[in-house]
N, CA, C and O atoms as a GROMACS GRO file, in nm:
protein
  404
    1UNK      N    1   5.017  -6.701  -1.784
    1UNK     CA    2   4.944  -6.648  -1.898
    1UNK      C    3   4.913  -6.501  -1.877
    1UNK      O    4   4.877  -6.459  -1.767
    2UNK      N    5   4.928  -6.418  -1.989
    2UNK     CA    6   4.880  -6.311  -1.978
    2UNK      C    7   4.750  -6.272  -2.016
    2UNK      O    8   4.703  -6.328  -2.115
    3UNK      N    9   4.667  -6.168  -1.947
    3UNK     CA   10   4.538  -6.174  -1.971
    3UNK      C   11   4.533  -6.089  -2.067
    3UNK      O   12   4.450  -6.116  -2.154
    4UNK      N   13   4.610  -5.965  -2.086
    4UNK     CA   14   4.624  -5.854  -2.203
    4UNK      C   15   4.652  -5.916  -2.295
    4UNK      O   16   4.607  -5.840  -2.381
    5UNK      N   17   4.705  -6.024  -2.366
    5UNK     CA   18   4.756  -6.050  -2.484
    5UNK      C   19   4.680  -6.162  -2.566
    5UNK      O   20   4.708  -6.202  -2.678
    6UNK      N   21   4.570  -6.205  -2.476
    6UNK     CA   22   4.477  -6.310  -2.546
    6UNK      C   23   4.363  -6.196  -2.546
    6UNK      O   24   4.315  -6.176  -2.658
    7UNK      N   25   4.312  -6.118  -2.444
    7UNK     CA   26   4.113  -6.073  -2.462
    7UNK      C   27   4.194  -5.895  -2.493
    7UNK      O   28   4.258  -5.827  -2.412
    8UNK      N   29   4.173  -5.875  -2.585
    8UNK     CA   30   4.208  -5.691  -2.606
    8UNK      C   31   4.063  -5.685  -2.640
    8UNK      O   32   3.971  -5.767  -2.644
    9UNK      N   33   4.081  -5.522  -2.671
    9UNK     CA   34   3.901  -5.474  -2.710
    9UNK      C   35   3.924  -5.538  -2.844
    9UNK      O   36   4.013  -5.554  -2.927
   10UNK      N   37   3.787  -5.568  -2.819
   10UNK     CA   38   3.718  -5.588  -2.958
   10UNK      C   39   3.647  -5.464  -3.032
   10UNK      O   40   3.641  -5.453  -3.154
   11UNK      N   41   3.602  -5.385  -2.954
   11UNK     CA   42   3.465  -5.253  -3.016
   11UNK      C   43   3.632  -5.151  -3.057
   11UNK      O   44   3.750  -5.166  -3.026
   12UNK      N   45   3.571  -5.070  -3.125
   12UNK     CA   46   3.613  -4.964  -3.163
   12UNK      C   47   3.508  -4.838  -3.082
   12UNK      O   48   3.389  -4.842  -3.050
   13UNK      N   49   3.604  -4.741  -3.070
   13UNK     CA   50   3.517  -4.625  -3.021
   13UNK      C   51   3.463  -4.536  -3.118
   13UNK      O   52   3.527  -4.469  -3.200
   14UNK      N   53   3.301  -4.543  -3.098
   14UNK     CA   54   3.250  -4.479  -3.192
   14UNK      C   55   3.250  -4.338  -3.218
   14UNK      O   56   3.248  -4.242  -3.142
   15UNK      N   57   3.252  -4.350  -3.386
   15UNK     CA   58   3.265  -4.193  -3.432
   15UNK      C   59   3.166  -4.108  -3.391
   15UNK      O   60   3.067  -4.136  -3.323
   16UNK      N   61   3.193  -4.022  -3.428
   16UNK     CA   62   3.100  -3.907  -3.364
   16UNK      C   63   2.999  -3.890  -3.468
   16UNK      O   64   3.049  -3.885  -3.581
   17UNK      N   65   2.864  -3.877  -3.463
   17UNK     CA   66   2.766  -3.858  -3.577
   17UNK      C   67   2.830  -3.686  -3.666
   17UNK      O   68   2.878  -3.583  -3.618
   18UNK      N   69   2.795  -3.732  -3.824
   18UNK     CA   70   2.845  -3.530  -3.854
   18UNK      C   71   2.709  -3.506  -3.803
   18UNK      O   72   2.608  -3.565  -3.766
   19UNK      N   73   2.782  -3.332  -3.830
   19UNK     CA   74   2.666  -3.279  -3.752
   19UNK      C   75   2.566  -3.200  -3.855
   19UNK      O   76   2.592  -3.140  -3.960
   20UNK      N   77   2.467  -3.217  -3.799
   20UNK     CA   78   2.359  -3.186  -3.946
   20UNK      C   79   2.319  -3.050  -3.861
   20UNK      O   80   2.327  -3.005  -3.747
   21UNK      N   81   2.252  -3.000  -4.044
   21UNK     CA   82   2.204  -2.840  -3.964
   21UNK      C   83   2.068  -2.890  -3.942
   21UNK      O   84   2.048  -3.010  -3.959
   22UNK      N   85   1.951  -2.797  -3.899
   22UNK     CA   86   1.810  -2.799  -3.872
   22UNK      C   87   1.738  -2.875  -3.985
   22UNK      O   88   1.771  -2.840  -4.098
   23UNK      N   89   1.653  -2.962  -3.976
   23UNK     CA   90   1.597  -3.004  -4.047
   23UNK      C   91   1.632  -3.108  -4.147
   23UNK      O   92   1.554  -3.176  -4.214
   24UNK      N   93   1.813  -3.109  -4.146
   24UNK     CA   94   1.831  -3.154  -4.246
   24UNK      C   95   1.867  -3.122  -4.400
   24UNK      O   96   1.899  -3.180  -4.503
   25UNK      N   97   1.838  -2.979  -4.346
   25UNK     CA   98   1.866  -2.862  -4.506
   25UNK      C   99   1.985  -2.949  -4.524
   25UNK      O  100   2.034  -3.019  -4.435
   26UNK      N  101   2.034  -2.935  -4.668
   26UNK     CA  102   2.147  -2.947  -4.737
   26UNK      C  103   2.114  -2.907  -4.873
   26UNK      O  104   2.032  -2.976  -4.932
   27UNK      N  105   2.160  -2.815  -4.926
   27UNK     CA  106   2.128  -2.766  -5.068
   27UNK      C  107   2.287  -2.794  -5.207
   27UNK      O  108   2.345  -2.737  -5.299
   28UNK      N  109   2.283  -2.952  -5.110
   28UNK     CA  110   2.334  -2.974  -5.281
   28UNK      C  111   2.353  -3.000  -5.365
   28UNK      O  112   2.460  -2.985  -5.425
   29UNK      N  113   2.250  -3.054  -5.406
   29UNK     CA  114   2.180  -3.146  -5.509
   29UNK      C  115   2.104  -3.005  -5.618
   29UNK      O  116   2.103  -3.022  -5.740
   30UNK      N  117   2.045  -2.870  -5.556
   30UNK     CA  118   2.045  -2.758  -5.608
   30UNK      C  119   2.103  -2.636  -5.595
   30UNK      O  120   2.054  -2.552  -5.520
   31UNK      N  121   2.225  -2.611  -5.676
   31UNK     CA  122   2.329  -2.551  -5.691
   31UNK      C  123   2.311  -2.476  -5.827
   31UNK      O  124   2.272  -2.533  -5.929
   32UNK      N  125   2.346  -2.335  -5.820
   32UNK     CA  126   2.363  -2.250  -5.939
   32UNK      C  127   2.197  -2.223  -5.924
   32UNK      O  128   2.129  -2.231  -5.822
   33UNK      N  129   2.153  -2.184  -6.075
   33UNK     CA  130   2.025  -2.128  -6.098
   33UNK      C  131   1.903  -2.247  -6.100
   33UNK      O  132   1.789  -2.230  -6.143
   34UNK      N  133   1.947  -2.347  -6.053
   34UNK     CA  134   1.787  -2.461  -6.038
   34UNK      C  135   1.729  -2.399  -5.872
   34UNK      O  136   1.611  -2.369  -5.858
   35UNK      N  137   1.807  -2.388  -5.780
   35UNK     CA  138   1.728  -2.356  -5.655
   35UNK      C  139   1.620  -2.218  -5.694
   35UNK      O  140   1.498  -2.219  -5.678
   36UNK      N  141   1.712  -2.094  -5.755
   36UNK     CA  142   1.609  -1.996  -5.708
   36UNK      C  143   1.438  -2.008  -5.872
   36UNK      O  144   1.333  -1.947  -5.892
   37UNK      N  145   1.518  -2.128  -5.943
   37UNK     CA  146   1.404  -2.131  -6.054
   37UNK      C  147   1.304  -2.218  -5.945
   37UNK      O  148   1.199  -2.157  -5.920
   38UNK      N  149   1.316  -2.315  -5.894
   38UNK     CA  150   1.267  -2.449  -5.809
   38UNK      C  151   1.156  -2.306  -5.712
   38UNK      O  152   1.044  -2.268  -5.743
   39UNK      N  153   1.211  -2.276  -5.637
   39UNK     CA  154   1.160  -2.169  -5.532
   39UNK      C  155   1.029  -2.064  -5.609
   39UNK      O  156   0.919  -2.042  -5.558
   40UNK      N  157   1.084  -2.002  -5.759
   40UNK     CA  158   0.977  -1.930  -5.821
   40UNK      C  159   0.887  -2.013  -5.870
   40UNK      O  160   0.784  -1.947  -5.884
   41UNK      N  161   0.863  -2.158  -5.914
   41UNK     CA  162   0.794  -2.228  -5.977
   41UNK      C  163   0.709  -2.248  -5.868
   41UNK      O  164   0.589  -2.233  -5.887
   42UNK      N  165   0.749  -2.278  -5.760
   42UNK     CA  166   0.647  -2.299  -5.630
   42UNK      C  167   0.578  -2.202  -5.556
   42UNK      O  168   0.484  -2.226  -5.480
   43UNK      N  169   0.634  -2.071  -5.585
   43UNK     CA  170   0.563  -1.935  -5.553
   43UNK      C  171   0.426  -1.889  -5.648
   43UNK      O  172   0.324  -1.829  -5.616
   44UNK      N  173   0.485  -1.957  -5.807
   44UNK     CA  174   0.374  -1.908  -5.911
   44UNK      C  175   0.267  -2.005  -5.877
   44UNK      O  176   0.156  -1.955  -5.862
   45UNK      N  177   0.279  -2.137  -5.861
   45UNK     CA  178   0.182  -2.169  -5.850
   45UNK      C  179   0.089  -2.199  -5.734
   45UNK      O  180  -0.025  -2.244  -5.745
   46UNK      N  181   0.164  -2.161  -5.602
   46UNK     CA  182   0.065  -2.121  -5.490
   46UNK      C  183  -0.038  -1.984  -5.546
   46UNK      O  184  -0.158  -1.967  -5.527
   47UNK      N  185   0.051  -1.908  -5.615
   47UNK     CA  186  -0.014  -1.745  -5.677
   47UNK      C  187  -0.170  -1.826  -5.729
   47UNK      O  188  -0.287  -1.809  -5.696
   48UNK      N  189  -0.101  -1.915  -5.823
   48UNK     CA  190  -0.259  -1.962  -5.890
   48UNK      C  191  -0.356  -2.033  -5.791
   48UNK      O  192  -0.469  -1.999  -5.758
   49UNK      N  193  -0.294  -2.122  -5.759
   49UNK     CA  194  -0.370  -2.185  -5.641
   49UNK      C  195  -0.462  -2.075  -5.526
   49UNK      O  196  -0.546  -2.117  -5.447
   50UNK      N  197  -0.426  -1.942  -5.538
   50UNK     CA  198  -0.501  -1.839  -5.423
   50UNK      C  199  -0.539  -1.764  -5.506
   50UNK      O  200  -0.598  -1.673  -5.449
   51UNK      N  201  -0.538  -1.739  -5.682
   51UNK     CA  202  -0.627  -1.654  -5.771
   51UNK      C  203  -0.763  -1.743  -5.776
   51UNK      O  204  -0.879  -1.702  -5.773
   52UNK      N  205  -0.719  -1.865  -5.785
   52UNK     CA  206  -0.853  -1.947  -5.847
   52UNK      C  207  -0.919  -1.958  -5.737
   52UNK      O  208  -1.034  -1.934  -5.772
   53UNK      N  209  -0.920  -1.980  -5.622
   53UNK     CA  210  -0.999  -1.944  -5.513
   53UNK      C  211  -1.049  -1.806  -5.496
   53UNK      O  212  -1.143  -1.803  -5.417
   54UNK      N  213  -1.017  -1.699  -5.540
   54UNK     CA  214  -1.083  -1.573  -5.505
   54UNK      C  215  -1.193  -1.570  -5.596
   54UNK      O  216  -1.288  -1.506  -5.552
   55UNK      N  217  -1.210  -1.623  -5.719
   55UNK     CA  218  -1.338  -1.651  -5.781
   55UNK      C  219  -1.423  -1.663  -5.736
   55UNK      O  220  -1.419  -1.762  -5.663
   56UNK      N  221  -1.576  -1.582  -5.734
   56UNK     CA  222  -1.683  -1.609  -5.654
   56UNK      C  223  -1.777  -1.682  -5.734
   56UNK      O  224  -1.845  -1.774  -5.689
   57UNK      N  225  -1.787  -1.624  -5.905
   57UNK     CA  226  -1.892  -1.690  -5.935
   57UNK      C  227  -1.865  -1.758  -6.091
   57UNK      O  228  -1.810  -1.674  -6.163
   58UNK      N  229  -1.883  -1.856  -6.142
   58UNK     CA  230  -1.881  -1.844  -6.281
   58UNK      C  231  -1.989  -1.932  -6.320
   58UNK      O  232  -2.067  -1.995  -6.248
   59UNK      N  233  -1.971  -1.920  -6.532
   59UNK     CA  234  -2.096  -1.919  -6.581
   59UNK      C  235  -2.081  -2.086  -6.617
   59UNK      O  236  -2.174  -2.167  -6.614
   60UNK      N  237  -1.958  -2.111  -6.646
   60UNK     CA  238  -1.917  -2.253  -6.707
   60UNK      C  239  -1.767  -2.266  -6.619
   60UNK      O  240  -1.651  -2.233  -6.644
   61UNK      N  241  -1.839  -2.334  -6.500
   61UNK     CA  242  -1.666  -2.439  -6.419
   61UNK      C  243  -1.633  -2.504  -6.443
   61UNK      O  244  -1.578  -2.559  -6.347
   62UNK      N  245  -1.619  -2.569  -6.548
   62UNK     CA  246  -1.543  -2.740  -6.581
   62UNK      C  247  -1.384  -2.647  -6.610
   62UNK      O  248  -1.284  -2.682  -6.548
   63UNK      N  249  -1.379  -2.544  -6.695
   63UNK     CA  250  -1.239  -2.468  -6.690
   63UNK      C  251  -1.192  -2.456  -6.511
   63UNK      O  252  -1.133  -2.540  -6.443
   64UNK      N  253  -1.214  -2.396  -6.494
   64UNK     CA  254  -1.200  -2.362  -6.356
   64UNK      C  255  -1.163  -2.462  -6.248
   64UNK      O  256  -1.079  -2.430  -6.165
   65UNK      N  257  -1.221  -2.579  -6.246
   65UNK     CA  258  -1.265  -2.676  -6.196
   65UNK      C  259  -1.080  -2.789  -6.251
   65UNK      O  260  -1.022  -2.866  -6.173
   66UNK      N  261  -1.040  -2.763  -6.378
   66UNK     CA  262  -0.961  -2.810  -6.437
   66UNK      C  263  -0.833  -2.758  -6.372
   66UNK      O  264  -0.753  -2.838  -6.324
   67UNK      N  265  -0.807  -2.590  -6.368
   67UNK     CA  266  -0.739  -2.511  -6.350
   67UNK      C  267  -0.716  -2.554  -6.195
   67UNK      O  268  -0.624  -2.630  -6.164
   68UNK      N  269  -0.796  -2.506  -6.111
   68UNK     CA  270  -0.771  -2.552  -5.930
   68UNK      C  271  -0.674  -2.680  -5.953
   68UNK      O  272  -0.572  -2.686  -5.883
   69UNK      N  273  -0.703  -2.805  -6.065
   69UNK     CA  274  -0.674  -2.947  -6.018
   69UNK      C  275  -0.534  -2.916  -6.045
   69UNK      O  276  -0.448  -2.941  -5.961
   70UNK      N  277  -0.502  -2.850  -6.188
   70UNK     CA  278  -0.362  -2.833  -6.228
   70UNK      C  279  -0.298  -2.755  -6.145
   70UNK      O  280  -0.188  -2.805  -6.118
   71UNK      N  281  -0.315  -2.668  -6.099
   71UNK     CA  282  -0.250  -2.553  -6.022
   71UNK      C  283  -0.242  -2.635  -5.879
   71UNK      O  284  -0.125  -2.639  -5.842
   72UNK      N  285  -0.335  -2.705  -5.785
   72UNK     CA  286  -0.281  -2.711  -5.678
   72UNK      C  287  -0.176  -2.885  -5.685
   72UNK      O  288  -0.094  -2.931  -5.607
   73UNK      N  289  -0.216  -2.921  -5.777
   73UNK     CA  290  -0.108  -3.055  -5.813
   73UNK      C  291   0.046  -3.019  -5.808
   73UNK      O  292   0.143  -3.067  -5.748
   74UNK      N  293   0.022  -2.885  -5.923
   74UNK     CA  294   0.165  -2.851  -5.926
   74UNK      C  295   0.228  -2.795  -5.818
   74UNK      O  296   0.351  -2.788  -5.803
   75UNK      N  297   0.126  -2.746  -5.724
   75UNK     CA  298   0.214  -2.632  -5.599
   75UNK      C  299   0.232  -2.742  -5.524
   75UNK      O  300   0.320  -2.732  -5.439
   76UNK      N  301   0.153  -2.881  -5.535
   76UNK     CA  302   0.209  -2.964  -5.416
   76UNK      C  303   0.343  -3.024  -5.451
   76UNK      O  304   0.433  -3.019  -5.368
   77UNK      N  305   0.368  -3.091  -5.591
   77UNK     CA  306   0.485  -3.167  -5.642
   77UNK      C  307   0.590  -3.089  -5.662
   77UNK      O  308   0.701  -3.142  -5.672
   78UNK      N  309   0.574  -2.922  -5.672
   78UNK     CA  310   0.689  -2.841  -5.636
   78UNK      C  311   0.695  -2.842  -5.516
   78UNK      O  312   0.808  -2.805  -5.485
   79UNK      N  313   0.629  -2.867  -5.416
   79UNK     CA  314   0.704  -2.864  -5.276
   79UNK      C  315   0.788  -3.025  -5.233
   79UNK      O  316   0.863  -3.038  -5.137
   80UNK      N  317   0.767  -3.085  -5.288
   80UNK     CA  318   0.759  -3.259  -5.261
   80UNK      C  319   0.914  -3.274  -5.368
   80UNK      O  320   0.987  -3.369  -5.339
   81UNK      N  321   0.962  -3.179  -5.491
   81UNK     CA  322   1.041  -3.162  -5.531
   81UNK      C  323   1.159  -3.100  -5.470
   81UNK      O  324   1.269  -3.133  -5.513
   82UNK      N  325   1.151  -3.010  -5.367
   82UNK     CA  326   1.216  -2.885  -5.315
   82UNK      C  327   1.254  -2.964  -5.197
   82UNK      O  328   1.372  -2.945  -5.168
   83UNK      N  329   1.174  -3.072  -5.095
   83UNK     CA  330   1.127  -3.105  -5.008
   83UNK      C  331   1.264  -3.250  -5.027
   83UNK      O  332   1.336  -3.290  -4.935
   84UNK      N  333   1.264  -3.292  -5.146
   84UNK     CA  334   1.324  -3.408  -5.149
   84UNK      C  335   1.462  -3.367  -5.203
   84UNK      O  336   1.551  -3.449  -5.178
   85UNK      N  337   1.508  -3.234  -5.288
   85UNK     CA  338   1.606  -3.202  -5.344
   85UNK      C  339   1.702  -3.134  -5.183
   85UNK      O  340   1.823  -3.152  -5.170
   86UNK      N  341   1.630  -3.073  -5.097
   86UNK     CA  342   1.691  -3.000  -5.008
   86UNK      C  343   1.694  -3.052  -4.877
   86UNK      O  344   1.705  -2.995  -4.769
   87UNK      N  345   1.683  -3.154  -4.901
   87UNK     CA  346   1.685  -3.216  -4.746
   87UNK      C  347   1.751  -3.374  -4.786
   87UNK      O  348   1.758  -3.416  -4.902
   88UNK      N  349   1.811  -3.475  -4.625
   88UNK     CA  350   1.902  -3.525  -4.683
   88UNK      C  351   1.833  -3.696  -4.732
   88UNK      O  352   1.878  -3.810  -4.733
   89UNK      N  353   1.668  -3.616  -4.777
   89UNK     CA  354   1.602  -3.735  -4.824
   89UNK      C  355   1.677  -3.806  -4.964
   89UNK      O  356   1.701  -3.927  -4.967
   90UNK      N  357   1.708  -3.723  -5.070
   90UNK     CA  358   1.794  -3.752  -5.177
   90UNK      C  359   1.881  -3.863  -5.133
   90UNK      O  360   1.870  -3.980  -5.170
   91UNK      N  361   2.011  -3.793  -5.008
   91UNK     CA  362   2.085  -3.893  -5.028
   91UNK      C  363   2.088  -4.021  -4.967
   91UNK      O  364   2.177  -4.105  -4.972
   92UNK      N  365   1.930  -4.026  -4.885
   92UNK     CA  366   1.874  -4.134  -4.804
   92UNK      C  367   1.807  -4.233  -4.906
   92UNK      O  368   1.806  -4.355  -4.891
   93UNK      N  369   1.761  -4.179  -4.990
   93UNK     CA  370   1.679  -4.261  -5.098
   93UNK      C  371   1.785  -4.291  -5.196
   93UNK      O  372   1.768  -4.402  -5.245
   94UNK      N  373   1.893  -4.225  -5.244
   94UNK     CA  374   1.991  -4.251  -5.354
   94UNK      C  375   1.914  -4.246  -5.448
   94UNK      O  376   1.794  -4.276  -5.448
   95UNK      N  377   2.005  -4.192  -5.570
   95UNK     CA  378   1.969  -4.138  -5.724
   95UNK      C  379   1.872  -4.150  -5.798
   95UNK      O  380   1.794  -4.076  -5.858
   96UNK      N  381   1.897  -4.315  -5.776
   96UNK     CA  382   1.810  -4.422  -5.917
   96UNK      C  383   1.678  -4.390  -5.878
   96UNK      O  384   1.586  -4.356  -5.952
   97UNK      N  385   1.673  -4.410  -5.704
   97UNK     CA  386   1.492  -4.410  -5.672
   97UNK      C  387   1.461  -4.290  -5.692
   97UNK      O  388   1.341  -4.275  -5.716
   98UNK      N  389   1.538  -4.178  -5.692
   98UNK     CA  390   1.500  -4.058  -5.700
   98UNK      C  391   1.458  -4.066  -5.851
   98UNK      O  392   1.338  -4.074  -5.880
   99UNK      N  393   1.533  -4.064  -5.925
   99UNK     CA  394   1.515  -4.034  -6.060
   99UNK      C  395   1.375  -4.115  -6.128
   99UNK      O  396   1.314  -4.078  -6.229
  100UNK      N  397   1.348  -4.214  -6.055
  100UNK     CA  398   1.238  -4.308  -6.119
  100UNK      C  399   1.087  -4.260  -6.045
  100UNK      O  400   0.971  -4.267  -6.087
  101UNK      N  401   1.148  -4.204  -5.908
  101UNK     CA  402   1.023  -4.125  -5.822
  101UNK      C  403   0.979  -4.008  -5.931
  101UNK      O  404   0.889  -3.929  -5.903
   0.00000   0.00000   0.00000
């Protein structure tokens, strides 16, 4: 009997992982003019988020008070947008969950 012709490998030799850059960047899910709009939307509203804090005093805050909630909501869900579009969370989560997130 031959021993080569009944037990051969079974495993395959494994592939090599690709190779990812730092972090995970991958920008391509934002391509053309959504990245650098994505990037200014999150700049304006950190801007607001550090105007409405330089306020020292006012006469009626429920505006104000409104403004902080909207402004730092939005600077967070633009980062959590940017955060999930540019990294390879997208294609870890796939489309549908994305789109329904």
């Amino acid at each position: 009997m031959e021993i080569g012709g009944v037990y051969k490998k079974t495993t395959e030799p494994q592939a090599k992982a690709p190779r990812r850059r730092p972090l995970g960047c991958t920008l391509r899910q934002l391509r053309g003019w959504r990245l650098p709009v994505k990037v200014v939307q999150t700049i304006f509203s950190l801007v607001a988020v550090v105007c409405e804090e330089i306020v020292d005093e006012c006469f009626n805050c429920s505006g104000l008070y409104l403004f902080e909630f909207v402004s730092c909501s939005a600077f967070l869900l633009s980062l959590l947008i940017l955060y999930m579009y540019c990294t390879d969370l997208y294609e870890s989560l796939g489309k549908d969950k994305v789109q329904k997130l």
